[in-house]
C-alpha positions as CSV (number, residue, x, y, z in Angstrom):
1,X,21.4,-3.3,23.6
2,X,24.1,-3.8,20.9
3,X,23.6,-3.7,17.1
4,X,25.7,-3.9,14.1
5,X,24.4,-2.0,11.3
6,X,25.9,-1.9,7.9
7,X,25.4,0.2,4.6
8,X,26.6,-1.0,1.0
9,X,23.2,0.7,-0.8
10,X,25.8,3.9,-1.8
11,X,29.2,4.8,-2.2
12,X,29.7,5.6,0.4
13,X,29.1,2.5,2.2
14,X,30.0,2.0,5.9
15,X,29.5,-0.1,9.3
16,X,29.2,0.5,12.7
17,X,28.5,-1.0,16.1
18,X,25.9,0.9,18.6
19,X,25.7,0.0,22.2
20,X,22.3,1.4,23.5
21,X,21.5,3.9,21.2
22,X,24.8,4.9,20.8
23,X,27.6,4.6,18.3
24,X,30.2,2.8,19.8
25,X,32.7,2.5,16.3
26,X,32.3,2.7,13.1
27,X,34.1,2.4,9.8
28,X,34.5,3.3,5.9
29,X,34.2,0.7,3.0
30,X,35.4,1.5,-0.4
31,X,33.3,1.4,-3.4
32,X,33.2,-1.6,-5.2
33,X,35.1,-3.6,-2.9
34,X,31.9,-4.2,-0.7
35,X,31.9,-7.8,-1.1
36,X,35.4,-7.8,-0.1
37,X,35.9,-5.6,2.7
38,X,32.7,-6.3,4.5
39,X,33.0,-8.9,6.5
40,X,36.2,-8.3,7.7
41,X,35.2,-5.0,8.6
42,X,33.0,-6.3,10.8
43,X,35.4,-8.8,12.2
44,X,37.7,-5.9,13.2
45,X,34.8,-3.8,15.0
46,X,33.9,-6.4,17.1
47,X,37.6,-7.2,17.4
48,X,38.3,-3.4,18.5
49,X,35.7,-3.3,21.3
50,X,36.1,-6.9,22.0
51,X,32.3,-7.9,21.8
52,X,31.2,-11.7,20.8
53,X,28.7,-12.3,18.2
54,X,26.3,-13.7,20.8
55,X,26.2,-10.6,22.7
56,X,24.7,-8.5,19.9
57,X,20.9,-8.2,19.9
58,X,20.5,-7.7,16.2
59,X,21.8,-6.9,12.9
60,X,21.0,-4.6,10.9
61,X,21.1,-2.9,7.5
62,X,20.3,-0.4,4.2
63,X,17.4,-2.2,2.1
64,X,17.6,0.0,-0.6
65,X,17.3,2.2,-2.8
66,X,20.4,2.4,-4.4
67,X,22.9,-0.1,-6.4
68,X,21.5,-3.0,-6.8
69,X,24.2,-5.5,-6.8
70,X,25.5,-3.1,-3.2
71,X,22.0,-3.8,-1.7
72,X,22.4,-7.5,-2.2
73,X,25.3,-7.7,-0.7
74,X,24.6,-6.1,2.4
75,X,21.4,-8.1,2.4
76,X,23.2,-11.5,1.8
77,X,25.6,-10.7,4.4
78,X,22.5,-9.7,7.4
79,X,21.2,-13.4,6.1
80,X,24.4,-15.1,6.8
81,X,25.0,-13.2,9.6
82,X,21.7,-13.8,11.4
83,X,21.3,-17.3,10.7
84,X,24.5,-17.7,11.7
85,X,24.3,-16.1,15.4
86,X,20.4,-17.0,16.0
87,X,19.8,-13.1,15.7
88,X,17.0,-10.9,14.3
89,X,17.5,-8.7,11.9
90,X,16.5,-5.4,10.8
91,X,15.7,-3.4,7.3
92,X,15.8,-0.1,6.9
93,X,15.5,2.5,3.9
94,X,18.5,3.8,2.7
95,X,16.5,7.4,2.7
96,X,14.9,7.4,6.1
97,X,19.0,6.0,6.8
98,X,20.2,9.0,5.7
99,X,17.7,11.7,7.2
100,X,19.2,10.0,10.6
101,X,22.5,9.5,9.4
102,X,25.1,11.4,12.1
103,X,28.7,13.1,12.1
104,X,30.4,11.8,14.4
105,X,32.3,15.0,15.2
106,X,28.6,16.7,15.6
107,X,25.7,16.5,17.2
108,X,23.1,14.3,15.5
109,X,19.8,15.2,13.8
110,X,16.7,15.1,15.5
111,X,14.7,11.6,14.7
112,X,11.5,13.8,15.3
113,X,12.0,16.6,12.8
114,X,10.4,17.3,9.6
115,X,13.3,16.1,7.1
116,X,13.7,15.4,3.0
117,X,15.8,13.0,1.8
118,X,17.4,12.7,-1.6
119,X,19.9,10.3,-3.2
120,X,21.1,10.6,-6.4
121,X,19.8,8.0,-9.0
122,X,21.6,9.2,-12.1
123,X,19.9,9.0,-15.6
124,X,18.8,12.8,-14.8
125,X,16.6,10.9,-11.7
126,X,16.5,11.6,-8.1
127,X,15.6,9.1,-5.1
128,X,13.2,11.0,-2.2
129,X,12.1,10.6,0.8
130,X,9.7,13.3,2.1
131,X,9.2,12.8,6.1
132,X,7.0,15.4,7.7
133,X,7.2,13.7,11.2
134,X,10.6,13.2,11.3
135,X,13.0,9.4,9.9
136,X,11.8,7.6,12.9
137,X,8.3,7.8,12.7
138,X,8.9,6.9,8.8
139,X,10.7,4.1,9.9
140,X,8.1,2.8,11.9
141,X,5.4,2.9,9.5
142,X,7.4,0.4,7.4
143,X,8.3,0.3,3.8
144,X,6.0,1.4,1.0
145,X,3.5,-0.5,-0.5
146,X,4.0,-3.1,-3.6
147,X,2.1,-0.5,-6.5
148,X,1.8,-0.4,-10.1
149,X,3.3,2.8,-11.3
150,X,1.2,3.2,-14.1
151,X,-1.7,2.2,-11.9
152,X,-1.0,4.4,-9.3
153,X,0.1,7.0,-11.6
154,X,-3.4,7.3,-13.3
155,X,-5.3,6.8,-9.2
156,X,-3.2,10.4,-8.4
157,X,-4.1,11.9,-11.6
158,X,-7.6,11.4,-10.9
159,X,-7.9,12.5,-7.6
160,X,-5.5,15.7,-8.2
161,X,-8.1,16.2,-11.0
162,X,-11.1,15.9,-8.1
163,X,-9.0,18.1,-6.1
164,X,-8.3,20.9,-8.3
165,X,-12.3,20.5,-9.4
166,X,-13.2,21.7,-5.6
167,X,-10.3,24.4,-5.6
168,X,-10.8,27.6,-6.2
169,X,-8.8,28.6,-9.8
170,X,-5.5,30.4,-8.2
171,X,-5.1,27.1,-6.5
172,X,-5.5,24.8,-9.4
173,X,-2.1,25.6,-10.5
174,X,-0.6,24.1,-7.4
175,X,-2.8,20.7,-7.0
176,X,-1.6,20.5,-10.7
177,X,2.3,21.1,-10.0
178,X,2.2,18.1,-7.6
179,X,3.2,14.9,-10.1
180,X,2.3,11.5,-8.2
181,X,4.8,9.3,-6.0
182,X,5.3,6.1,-6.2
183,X,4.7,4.4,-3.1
184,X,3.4,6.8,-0.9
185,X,2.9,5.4,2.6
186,X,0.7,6.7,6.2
187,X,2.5,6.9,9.1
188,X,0.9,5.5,12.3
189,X,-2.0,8.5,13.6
190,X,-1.7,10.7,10.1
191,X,-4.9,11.0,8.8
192,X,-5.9,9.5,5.1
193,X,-5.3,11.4,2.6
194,X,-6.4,11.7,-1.3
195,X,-5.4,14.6,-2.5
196,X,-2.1,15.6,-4.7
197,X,1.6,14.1,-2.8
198,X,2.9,17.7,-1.9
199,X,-0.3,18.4,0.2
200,X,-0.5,15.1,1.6
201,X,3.0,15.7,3.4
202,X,2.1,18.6,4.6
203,X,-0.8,16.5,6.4
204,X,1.9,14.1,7.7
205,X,2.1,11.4,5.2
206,X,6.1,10.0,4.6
207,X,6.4,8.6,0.9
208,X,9.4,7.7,-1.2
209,X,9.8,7.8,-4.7
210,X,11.9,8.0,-8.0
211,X,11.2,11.6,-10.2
212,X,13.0,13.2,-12.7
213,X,14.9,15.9,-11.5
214,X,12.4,18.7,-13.1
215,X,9.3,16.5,-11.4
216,X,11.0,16.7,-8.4
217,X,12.2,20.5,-8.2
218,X,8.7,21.4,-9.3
219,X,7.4,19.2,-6.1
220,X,10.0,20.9,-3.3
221,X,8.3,24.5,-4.8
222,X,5.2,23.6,-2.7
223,X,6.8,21.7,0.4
224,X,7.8,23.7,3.2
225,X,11.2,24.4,3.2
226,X,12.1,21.3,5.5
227,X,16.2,20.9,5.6
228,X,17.4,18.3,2.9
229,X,19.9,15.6,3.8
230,X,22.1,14.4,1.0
231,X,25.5,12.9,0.2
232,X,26.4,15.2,-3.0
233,X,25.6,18.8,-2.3
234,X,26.1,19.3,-6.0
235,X,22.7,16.8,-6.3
236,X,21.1,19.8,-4.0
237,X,22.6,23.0,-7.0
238,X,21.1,20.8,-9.7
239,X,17.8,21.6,-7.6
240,X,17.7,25.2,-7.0
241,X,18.0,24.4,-2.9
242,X,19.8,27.2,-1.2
243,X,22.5,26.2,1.0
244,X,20.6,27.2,3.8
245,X,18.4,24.2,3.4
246,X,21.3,21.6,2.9
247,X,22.8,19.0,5.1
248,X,25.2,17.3,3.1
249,X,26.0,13.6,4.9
250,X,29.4,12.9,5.7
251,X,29.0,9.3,4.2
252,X,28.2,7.7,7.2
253,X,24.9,6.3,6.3
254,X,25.2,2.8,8.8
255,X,25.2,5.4,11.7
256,X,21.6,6.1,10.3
257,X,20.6,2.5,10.4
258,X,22.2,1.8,13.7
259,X,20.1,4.9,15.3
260,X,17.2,3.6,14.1
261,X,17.5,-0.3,14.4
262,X,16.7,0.3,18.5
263,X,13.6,1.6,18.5
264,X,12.6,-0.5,15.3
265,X,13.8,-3.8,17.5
266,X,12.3,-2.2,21.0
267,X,8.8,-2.0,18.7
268,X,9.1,-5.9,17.5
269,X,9.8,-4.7,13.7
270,X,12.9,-7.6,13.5
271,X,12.8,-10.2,10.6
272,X,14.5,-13.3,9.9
273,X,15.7,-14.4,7.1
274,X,12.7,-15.3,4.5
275,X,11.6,-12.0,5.7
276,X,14.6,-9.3,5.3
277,X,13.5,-7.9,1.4
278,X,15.1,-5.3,-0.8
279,X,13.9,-1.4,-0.9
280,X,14.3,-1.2,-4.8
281,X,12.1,1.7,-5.8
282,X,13.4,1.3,-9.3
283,X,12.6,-1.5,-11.6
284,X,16.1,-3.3,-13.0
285,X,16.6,-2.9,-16.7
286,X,15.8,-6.7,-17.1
287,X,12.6,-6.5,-15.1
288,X,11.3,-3.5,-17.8
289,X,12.7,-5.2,-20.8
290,X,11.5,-8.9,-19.9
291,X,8.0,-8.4,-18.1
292,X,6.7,-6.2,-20.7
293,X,7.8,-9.2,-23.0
294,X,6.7,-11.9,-20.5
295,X,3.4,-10.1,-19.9
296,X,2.5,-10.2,-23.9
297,X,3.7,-13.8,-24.5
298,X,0.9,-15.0,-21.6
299,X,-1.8,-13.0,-22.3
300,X,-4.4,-14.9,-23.2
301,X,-6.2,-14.3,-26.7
302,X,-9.5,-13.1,-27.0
């Protein structure tokens, strides 16, 4: 099986070629040249091990989160790509990327193994993944659902209210700490569950979200103290995480993507074209300045 699988979601974007399972080569893309250096990046991978586009099985890519104009480039180019070469393609969340994401001068993390997840989303915010079972069983469930975040918001508030109700009063405090997520998703076998985020993944349930930095160090207080993958170890000191707990990425986040595209293809999760969709998380600034707008000129008058 061989793959190309490409990252432009960060800045630390990067692609690489994987021969069954396996990274066969791989390299760096400056930031904000994306656009520019991808493609011929690929061109010289392929060039270097001397493989033809119709020998690859699939391409795949980062869908997100991250920059928004780097996730649409990568996604454009998977589009062009696969329509190109008649090949699948495959999506993958930049966070569940970079829980898998290897060193190549190491030896790789385990796909089966409790992980966290955090990219940096600036404005004092913090991209998550929490994966109790491990990237590739996250990867398999598939990406979070579509939710209202003010819908889902006030759904968690009222069953963390339910919860603490049923608690006994030294545990209250606890169900209370645990803010909602936004787009909290079951893996395949975990068990339902409607109870506050931070208990949930101790159950087995994967979710990725968008917190404020407080939100979020107040949620890793009552998570077990999983290892935390990350580009900027600085983004783990703002925290409170211990360097124990840290395992800062070398940038190499297509390696993620390429580990996981096999198993995701072997378990007939490809897309074409009409079907390969971004991993936003995070609403653009026109999207929260236009629909509230939008929403309010076509509401119908009572």
């Amino acid at each position: 099986m061989r793959l190309i699988a490409l990252e432009t979601t960060t800045d630390a974007g990067s692609v690489a070629l994987f021969e069954n399972e396996r990274l066969a080569a791989y390299r760096a893309l400056q930031p904000e040249a994306y656009s520019m250096q991808l493609l011929p990046a690929i061109v010289a991978l392929l060039g270097q091990l001397g493989w033809q586009p119709g020998e690859l099985d699939a391409v795949a890519a980062a869908a997100g989160p991250g920059s928004f104009t780097g996730v649409r480039v990568g996604l454009a180019a998977v589009k062009g790509m696969i329509e190109a070469w008649g090949k699948p393609a495959i999506a993958v969340s930049t966070l569940v990327a970079l829980a898998a994401a290897a060193d190549p001068h190491a030896a790789p993390p385990p796909l089966d193994a409790p992980a966290i997840a955090l990219l940096d989303a600036l404005r004092g915010e913090v991209y998550f993944g929490i994966y109790p079972r491990g990237p590739l069983a996250a990867a398999l469930a598939g990406p979070p659902p579509e939710v209202d975040p003010a819908e889902e918001a006030a759904a968690a508030q009222g069953a963390a209210a339910r919860a603490a109700g049923a608690l006994a009063p030294d545990a209250r405090a606890s169900v209370a700490a645990a803010t909602p997520i936004t787009g909290a998703r079951r893996e395949p076998g975990a068990a339902p569950s409607a109870g506050p985020p931070a208990a949930a993944a101790i159950q087995g349930v994967a979710a990725e979200g968008l917190e404020s930095l407080e939100h979020f160090t107040r949620r890793l207080a009552h998570l077990p103290a999983w290892p935390v993958y990350l580009l900027d170890a600085g983004l783990g000191a703002k925290l409170g995480l211990t360097a124990a707990r840290l395992r800062p990425r070398p940038g190499l986040l297509a390696s993620g993507v390429g580990r996981l595209a096999g198993p995701l293809l072997t378990a007939g999760r490809a897309a074409g074209a009409l079907e390969l969709d971004a991993l936003y998380i995070r609403r653009s600034d026109a999207e929260l300045i236009s629909l509230p707008r939008l929403r309010a000129q076509t509401r119908p008058e009572r």
